[in-house]
C-alpha positions in Angstrom: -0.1 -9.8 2.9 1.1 -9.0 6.5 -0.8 -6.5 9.0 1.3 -3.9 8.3 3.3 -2.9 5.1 6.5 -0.6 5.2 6.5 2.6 3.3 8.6 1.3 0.6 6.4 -1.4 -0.1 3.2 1.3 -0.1 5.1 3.0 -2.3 5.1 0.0 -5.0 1.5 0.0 -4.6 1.2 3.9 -5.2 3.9 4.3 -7.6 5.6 6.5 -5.3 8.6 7.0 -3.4 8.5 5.9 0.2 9.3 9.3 1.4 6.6 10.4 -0.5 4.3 7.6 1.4 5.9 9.0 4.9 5.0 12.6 3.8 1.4 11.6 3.1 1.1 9.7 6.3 2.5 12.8 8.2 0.5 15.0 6.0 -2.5 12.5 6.9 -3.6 11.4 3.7 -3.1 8.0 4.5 -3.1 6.5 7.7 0.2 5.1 9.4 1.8 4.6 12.7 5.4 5.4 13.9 7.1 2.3 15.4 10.8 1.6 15.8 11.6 0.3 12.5 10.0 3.3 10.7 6.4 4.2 9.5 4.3 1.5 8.4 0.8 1.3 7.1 -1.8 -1.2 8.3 -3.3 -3.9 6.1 -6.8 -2.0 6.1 -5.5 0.9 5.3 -3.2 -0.2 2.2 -6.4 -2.2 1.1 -8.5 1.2 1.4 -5.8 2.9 -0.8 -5.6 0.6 -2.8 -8.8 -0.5 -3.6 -9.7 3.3 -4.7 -7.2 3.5 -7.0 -7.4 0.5 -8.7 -11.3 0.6 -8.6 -11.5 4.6 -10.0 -8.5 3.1 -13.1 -10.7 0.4 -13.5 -13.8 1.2 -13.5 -15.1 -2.0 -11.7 -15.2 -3.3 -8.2 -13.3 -6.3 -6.9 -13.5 -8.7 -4.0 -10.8 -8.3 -0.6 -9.9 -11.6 -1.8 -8.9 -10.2 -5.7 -7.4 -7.4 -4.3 -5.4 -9.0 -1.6 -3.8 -11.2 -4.9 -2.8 -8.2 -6.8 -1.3 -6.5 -3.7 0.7 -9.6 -3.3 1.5 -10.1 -6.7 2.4 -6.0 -6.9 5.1 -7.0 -3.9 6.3 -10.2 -5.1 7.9 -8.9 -8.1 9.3 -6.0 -6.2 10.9 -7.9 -3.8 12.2 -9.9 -6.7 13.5 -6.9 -8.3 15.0 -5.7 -5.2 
């Protein structure tokens, strides 16, 4: 996982659309800075994110290790797709 993730790869992890991801950053529901390339979201806060959801569909808690491997997983076969 790298320090930053673009909003299309958020939205993998949300199920959303990355202009949904960029509204919710705007909107500040998620944190995320502006840089050249577009919005991106840092590693912390993608963990954050996604470590709620995953934890409230669960119903259990997982490591930063666990839930670094399903985030990578999650955008390895995206990226495959893609």
């Amino acid at each position: 996982m790298d320090d930053f993730l673009s909003t299309k790869e958020m939205g993998w992890l949300l199920d959303r659309s990355a202009a949904s991801v960029q509204r919710m950053i705007r909107d500040g529901e998620i944190e995320g800075v502006r840089l050249p390339g577009g919005f991106r979201v840092p590693k912390e806060e993608a963990l954050r994110v996604a470590r709620e959801r995953i934890e409230s569909g669960a119903g259990r808690k997982l490591s930063d290790r666990e839930l670094e491997g399903l985030i990578d997983k999650v955008l390895t076969t995206n990226e495959d797709r893609a």
